[in-house]
C-alpha positions as CSV (number, residue, x, y, z in Angstrom):
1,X,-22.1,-14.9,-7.2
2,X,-19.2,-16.2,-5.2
3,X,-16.7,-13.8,-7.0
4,X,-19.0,-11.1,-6.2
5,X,-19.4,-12.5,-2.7
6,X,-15.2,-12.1,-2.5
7,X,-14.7,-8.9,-4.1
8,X,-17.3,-7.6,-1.6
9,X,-15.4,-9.4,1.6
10,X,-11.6,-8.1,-0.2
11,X,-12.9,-4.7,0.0
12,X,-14.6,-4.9,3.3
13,X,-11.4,-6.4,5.1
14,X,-9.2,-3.4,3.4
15,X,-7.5,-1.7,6.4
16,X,-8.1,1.4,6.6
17,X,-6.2,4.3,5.1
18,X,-6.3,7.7,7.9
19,X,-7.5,10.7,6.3
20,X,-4.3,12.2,7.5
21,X,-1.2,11.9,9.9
22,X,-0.2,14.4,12.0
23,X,3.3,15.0,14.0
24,X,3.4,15.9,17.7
25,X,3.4,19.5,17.0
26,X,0.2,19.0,14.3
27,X,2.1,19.3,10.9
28,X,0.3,17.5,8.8
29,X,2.3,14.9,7.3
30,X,0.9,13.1,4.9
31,X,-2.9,12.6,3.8
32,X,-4.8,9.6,2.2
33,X,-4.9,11.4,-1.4
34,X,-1.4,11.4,-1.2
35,X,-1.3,7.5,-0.2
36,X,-4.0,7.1,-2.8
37,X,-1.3,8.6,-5.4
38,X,1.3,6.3,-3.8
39,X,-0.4,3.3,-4.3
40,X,-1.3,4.1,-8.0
41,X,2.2,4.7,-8.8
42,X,3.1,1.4,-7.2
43,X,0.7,-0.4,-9.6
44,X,1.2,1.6,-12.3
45,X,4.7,0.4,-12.6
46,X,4.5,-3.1,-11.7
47,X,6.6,-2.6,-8.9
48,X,5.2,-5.2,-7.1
49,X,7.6,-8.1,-9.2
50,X,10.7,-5.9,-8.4
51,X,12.0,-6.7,-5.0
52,X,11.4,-6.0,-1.3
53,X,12.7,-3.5,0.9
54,X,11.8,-4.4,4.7
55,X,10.0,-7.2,3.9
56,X,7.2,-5.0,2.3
57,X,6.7,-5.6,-1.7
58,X,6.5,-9.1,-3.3
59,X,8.9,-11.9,-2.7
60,X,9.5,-12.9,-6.1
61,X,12.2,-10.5,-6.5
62,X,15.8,-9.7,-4.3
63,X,15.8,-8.3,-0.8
64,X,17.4,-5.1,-1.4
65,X,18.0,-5.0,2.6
66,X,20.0,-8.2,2.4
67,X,22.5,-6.8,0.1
């Protein structure tokens, strides 16, 4: 139950991902299949272990922005 209980709470605390992103003039940019795709591709290759850019990825491997 208590696993349960925090799967449920990890998913409801997710921030959301916008069905699109527009620029000023109303190209669309990007949409949330896209970031979906993104997201798989980043898991798919364990590219979470392999460094951070920007201080976004994992910490266990270099800062490429320190280099």
């Amino acid at each position: 139950f208590v696993i349960g209980f925090l799967a449920f709470r990890v998913y409801e605390g997710a921030p959301p991902i916008a069905d699109r992103v527009v620029s000023e003039v109303g190209d669309v940019l990007f949409a949330a299949d896209e970031v979906h795709a993104g997201q798989a591709v980043f898991l798919e290759r364990g590219l979470m272990q392999y460094g951070t850019i920007l201080g976004h990825g994992a910490y266990l491997g270099e800062d490429f922005t320190a280099d």
